[in-house]
C-alpha positions as CSV (number, residue, x, y, z in Angstrom):
1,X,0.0,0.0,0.0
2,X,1.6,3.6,-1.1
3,X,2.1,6.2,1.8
4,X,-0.2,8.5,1.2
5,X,0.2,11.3,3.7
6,X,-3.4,12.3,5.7
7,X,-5.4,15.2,4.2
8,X,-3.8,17.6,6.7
9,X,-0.3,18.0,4.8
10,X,-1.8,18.6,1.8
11,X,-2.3,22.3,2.5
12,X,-3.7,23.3,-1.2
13,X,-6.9,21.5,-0.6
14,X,-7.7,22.7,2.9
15,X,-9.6,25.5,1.6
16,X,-11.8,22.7,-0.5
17,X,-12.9,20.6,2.7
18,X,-16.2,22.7,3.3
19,X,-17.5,23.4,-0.6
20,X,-15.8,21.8,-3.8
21,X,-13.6,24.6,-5.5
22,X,-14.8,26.2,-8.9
23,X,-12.3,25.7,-11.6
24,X,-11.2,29.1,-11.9
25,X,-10.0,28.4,-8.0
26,X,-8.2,25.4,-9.0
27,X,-6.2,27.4,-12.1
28,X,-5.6,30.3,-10.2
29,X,-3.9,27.9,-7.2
30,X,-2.3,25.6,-10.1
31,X,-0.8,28.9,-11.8
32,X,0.5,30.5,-8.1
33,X,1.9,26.7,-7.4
34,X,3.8,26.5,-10.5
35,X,5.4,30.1,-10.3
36,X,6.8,28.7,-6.4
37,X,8.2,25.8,-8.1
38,X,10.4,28.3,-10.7
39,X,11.1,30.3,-7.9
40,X,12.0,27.3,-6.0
41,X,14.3,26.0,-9.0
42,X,16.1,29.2,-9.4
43,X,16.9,30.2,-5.7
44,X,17.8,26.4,-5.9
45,X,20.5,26.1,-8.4
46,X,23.1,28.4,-7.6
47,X,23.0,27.4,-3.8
48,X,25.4,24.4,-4.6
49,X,22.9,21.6,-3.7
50,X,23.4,18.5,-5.3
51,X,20.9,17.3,-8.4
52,X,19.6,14.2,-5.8
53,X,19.2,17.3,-3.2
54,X,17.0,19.2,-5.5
55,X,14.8,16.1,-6.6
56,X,14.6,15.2,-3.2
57,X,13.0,18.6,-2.3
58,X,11.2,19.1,-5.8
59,X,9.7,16.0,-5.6
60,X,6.7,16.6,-3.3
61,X,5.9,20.2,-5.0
62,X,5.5,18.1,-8.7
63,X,2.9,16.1,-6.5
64,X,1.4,18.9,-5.4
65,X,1.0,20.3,-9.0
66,X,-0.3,16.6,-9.9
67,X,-2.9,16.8,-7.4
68,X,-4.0,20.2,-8.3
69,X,-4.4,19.2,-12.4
70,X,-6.3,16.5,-11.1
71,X,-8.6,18.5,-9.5
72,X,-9.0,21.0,-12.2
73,X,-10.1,17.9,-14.4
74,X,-12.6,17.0,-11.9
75,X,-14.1,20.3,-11.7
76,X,-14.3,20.1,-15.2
77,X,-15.9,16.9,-15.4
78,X,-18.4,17.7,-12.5
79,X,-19.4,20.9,-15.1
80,X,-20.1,18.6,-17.5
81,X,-22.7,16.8,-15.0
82,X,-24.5,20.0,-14.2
């Protein structure tokens, strides 16, 4: 069975556990999320850590953009219901 870490550390849904997000919400997050990860990148590079340091550290914030494109194409898909 993965390790999938409880709801709690996955801070860019908190905000969803009361109503379901509009996709507009989701983008908007997904876009913000993406610019930290450049940001992240950049500030990373020249600070002499090694490439399996950075993939370490990169790796949960490209889960965190997976989960967030998933949930744009479920709030897409639930429009599609309506």
């Amino acid at each position: 069975m993965p390790n999938v870490p409880p709801p709690t550390d996955r801070p860019e849904q908190d905000a969803w556990a009361a109503t379901a997000p509009t996709p507009e919400e989701v983008e908007s997050r997904l876009r913000a999320t993406f610019e930290a990860v450049v940001a992240f990148a950049k500030r990373t590079a020249p600070a002499g850590k090694t490439l399996y340091d950075f993939e370490l550290a990169l790796r949960p914030l490209v889960f965190t953009l997976g989960r967030l494109l998933l949930a744009l194409f479920l709030c897409r898909q639930h429009e599609g219901l309506e």
